[in-house]
VEXZATI-128268 format. One record per atom (N, C-alpha, C): residue in three letters; x, y, z; residue number from 1; atom name. Coordinates in Angstrom, 2 decimals, always signed. Layout:
# VEXZATI-128268
PT   residuo      east     north        up   num   atomo
PT       ALA         X         Y         Z   NUM      CA
...
This chain:
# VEXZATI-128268
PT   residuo      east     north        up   num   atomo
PT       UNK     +0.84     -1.18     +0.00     1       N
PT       UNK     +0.00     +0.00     +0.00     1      CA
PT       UNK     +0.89     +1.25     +0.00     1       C
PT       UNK     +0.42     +1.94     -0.54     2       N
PT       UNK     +1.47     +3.46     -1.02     2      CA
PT       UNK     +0.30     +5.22     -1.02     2       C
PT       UNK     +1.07     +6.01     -0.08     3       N
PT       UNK     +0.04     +7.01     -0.45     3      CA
PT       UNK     +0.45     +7.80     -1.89     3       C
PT       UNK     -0.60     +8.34     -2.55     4       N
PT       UNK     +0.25     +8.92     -3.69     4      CA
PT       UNK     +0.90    +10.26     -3.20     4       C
PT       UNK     +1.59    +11.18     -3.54     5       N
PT       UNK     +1.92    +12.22     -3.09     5      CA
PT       UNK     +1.79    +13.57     -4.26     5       C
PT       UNK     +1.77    +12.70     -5.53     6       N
PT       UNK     +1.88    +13.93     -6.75     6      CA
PT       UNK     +0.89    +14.85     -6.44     6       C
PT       UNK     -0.29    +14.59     -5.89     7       N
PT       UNK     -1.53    +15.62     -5.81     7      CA
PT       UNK     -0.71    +16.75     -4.82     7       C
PT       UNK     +0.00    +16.71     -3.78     8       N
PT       UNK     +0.32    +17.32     -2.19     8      CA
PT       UNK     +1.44    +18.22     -3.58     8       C
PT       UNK     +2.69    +17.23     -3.89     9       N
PT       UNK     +3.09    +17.77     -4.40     9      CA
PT       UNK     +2.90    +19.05     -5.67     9       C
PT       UNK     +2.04    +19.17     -6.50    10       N
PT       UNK     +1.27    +19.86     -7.20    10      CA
PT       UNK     +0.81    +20.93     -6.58    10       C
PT       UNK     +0.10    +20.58     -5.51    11       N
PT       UNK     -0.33    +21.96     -4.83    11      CA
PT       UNK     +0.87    +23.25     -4.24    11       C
PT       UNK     +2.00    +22.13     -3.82    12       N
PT       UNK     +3.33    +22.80     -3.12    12      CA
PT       UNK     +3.45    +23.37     -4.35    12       C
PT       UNK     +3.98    +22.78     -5.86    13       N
PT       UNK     +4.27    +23.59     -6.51    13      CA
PT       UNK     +3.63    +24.89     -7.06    13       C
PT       UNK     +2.47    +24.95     -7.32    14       N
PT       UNK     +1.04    +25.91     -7.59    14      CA
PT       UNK     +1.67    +26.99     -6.70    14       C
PT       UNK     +1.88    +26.57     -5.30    15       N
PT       UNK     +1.64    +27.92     -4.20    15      CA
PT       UNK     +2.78    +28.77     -4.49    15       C
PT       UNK     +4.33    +27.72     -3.93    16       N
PT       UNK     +5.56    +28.05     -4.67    16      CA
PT       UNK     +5.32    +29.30     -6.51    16       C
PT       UNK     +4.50    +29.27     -7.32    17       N
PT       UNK     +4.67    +29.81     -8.34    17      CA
PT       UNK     +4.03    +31.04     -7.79    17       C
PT       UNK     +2.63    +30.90     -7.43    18       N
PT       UNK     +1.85    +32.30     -6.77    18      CA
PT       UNK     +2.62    +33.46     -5.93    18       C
PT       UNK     +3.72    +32.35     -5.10    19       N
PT       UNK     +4.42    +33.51     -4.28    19      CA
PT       UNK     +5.26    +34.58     -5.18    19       C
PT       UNK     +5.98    +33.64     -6.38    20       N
PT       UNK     +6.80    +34.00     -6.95    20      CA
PT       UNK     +6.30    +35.39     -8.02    20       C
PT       UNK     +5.07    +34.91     -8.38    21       N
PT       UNK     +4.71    +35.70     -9.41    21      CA
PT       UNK     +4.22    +37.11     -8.28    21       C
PT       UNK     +3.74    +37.03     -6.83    22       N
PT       UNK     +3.06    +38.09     -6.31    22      CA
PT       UNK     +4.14    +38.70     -6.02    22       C
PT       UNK     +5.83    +38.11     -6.10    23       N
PT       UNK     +6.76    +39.01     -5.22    23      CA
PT       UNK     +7.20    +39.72     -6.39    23       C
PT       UNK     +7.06    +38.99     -7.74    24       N
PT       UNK     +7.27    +39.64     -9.11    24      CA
PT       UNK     +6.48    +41.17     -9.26    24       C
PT       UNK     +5.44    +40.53     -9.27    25       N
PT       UNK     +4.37    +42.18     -9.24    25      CA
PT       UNK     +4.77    +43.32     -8.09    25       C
PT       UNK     +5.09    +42.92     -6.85    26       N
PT       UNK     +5.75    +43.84     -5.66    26      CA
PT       UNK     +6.56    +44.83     -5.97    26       C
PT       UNK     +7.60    +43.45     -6.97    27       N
PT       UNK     +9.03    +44.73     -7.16    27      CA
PT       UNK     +8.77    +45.08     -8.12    27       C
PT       UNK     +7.64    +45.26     -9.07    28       N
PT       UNK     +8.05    +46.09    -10.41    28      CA
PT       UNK     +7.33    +47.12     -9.91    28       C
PT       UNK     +5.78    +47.20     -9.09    29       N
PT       UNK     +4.90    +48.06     -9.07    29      CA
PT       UNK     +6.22    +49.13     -7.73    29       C
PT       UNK     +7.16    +48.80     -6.50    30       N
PT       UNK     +7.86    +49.31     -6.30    30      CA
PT       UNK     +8.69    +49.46     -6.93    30       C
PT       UNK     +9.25    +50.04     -7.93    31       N
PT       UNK    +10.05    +50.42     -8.79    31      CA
PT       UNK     +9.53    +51.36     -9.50    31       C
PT       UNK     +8.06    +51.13    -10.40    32       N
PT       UNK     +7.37    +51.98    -10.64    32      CA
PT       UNK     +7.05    +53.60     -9.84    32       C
PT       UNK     +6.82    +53.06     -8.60    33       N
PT       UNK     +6.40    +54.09     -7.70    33      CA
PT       UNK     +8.24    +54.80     -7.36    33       C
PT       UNK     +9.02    +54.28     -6.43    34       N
PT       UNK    +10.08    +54.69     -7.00    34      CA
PT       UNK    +10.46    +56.06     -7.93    34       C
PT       UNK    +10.16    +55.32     -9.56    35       N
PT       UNK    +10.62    +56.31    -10.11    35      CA
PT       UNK     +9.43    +57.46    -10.22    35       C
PT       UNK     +8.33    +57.41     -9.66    36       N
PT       UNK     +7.34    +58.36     -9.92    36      CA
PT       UNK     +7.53    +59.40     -8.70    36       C
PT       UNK     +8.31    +59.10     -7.81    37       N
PT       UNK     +8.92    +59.83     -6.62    37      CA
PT       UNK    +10.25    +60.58     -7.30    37       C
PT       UNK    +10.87    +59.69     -7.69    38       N
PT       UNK    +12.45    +60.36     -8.07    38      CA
PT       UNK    +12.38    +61.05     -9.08    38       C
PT       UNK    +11.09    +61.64     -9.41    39       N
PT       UNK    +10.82    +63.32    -10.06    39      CA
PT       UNK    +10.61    +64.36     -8.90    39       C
PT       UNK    +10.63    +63.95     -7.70    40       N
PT       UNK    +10.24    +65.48     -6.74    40      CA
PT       UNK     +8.69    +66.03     -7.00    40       C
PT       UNK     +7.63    +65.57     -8.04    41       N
PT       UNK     +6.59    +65.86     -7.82    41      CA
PT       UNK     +5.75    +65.04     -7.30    41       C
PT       UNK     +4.80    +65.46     -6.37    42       N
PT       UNK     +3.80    +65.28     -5.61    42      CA
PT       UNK     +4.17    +63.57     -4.68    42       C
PT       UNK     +4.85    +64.06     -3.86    43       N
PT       UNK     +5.87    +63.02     -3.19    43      CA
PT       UNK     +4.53    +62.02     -1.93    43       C
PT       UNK     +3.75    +62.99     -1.65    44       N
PT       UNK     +2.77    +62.71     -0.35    44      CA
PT       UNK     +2.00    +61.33     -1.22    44       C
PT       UNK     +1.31    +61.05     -2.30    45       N
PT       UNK     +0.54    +59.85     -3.06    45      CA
PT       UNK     +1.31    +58.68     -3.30    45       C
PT       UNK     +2.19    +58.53     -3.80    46       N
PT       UNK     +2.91    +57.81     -4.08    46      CA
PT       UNK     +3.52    +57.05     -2.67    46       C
PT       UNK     +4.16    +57.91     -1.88    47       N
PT       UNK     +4.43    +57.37     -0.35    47      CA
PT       UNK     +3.17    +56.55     -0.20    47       C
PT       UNK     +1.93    +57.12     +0.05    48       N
PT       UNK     +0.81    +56.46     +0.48    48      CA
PT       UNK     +0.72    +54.98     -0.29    48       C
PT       UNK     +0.92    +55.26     -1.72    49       N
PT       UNK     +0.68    +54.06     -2.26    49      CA
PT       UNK     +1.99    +52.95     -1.96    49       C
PT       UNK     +3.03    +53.56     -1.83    50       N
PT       UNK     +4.27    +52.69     -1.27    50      CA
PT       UNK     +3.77    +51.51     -0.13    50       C
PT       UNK     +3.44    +52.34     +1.09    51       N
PT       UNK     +3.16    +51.99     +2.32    51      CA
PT       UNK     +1.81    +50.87     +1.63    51       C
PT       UNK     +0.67    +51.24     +1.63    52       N
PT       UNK     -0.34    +50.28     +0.82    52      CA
PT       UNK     -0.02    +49.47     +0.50    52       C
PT       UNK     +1.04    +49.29     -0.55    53       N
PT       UNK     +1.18    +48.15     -1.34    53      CA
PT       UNK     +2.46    +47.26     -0.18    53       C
PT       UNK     +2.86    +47.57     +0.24    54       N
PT       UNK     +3.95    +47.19     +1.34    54      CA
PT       UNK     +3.31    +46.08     +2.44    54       C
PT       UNK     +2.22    +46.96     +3.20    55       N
PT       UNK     +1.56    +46.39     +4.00    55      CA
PT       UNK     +0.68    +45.61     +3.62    55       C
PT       UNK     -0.07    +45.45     +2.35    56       N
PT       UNK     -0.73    +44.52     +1.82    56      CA
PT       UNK     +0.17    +43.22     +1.41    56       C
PT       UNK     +1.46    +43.62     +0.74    57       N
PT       UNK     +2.17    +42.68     +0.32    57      CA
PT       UNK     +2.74    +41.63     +1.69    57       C
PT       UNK     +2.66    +42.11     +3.20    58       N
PT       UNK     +3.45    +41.30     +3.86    58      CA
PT       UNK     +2.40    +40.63     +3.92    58       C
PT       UNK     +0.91    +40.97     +4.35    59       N
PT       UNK     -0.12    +40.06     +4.76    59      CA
PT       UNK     -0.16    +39.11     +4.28    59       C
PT       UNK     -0.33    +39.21     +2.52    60       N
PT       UNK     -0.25    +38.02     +1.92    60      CA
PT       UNK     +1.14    +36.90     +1.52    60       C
PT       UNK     +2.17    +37.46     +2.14    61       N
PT       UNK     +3.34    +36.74     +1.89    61      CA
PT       UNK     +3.31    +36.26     +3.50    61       C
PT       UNK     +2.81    +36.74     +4.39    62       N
PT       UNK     +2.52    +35.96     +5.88    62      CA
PT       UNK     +1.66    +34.85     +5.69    62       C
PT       UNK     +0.42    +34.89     +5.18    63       N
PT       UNK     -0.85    +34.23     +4.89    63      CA
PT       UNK     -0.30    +32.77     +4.08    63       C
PT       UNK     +0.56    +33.08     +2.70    64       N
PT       UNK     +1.20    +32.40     +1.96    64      CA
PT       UNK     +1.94    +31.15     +2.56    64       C
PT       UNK     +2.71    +31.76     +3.15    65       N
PT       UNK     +3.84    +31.08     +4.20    65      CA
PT       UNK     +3.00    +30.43     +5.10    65       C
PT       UNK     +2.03    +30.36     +5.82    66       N
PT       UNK     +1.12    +29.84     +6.45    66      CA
PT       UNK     +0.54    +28.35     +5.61    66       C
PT       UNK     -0.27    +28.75     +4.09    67       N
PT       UNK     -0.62    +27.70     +3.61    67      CA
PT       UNK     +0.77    +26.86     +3.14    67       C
PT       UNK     +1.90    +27.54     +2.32    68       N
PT       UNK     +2.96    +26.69     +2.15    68      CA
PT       UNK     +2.97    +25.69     +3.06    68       C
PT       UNK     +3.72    +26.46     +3.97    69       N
PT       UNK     +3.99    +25.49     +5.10    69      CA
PT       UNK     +2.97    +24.28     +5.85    69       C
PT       UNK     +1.75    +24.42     +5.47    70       N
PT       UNK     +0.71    +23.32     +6.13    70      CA
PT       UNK     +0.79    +22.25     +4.56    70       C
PT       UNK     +0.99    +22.44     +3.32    71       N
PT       UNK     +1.06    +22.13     +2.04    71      CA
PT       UNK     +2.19    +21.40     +2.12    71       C
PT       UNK     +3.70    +21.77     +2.89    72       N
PT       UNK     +4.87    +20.85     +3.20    72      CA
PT       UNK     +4.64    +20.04     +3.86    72       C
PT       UNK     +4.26    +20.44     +4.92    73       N
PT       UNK     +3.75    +19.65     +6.11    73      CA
PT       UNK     +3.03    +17.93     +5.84    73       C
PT       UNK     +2.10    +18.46     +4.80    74       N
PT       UNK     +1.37    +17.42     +4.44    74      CA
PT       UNK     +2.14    +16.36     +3.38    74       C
PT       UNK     +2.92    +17.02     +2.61    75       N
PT       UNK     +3.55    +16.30     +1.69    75      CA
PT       UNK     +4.78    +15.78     +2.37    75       C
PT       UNK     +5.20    +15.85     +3.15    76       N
PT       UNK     +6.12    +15.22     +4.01    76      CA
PT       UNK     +5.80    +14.58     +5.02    76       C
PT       UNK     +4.07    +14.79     +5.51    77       N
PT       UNK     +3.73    +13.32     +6.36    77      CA
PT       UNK     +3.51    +12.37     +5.20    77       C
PT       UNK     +2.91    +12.50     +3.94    78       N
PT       UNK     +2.86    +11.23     +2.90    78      CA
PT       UNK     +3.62    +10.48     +3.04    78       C
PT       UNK     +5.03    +11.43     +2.58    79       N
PT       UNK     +6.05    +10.72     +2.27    79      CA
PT       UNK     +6.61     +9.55     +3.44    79       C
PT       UNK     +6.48    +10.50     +4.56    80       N
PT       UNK     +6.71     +9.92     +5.68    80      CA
PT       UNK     +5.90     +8.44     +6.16    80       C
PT       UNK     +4.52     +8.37     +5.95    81       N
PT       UNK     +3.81     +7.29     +6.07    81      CA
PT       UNK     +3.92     +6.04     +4.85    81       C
PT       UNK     +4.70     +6.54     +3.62    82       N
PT       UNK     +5.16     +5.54     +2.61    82      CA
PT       UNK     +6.34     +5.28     +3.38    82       C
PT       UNK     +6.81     +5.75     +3.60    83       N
PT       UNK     +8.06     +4.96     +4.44    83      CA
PT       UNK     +8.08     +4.39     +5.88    83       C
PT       UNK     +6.85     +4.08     +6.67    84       N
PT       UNK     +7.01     +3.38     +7.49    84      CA
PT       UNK     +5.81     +2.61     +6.41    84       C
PT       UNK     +5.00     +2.51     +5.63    85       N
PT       UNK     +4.33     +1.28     +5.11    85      CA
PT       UNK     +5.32     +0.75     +4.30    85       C
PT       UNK     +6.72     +1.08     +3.62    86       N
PT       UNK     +7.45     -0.17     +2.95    86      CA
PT       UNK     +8.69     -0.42     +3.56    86       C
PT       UNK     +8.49     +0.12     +4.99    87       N
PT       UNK     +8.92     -0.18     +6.17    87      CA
PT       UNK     +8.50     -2.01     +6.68    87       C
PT       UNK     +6.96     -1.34     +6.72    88       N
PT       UNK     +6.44     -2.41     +7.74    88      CA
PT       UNK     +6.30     -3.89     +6.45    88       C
PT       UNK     +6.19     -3.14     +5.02    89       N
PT       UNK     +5.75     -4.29     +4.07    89      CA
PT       UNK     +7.44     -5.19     +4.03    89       C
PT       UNK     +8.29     -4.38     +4.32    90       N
PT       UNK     +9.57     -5.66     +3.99    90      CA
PT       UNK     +9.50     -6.48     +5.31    90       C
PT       UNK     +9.04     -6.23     +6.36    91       N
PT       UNK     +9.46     -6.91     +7.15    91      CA
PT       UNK     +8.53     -8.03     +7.52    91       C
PT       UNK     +7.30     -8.13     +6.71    92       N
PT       UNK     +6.28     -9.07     +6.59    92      CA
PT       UNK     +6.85    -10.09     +5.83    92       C
């Protein structure tokens, strides 16, 4: 008997890409803002939107890290329970 794991695994990878692509969007939209500052006009909006996008971005890279980690978790008890079942199957 064997658990499968590709499904656990699949999901790890899915989340793994989401983080990647949301930290992608982070640094371009900071960069953007950035250079819309490093003209000296109207400095007060842009801050605001800095901070916004900052504090939104940790929530969901906290939140993220939360499901990752229960998504490892799980794919490494699989793995873990295939190896005490061809554990217990050799010694039958």
């Amino acid at each position: 008997m064997r658990i499968k794991t590709d499904v656990a695994l699949r999901q790890v990878d899915q989340w793994r890409e989401l983080v990647t692509t949301r930290y992608r969007r982070f640094a371009s939209s900071l960069s953007f803002l950035l250079i819309a500052v490093g003209d000296k006009k109207q400095v007060i909006l842009p801050m605001f939107f800095t901070i916004g996008l900052s504090l939104h971005f940790v929530l969901l890279e906290v939140a993220s890290v939360l499901v990752l980690g229960a998504l490892v978790l799980k794919l490494h008890s699989y793995r873990f329970a295939n190896f005490v079942l061809r554990a217990a199957a050799k010694t039958n």
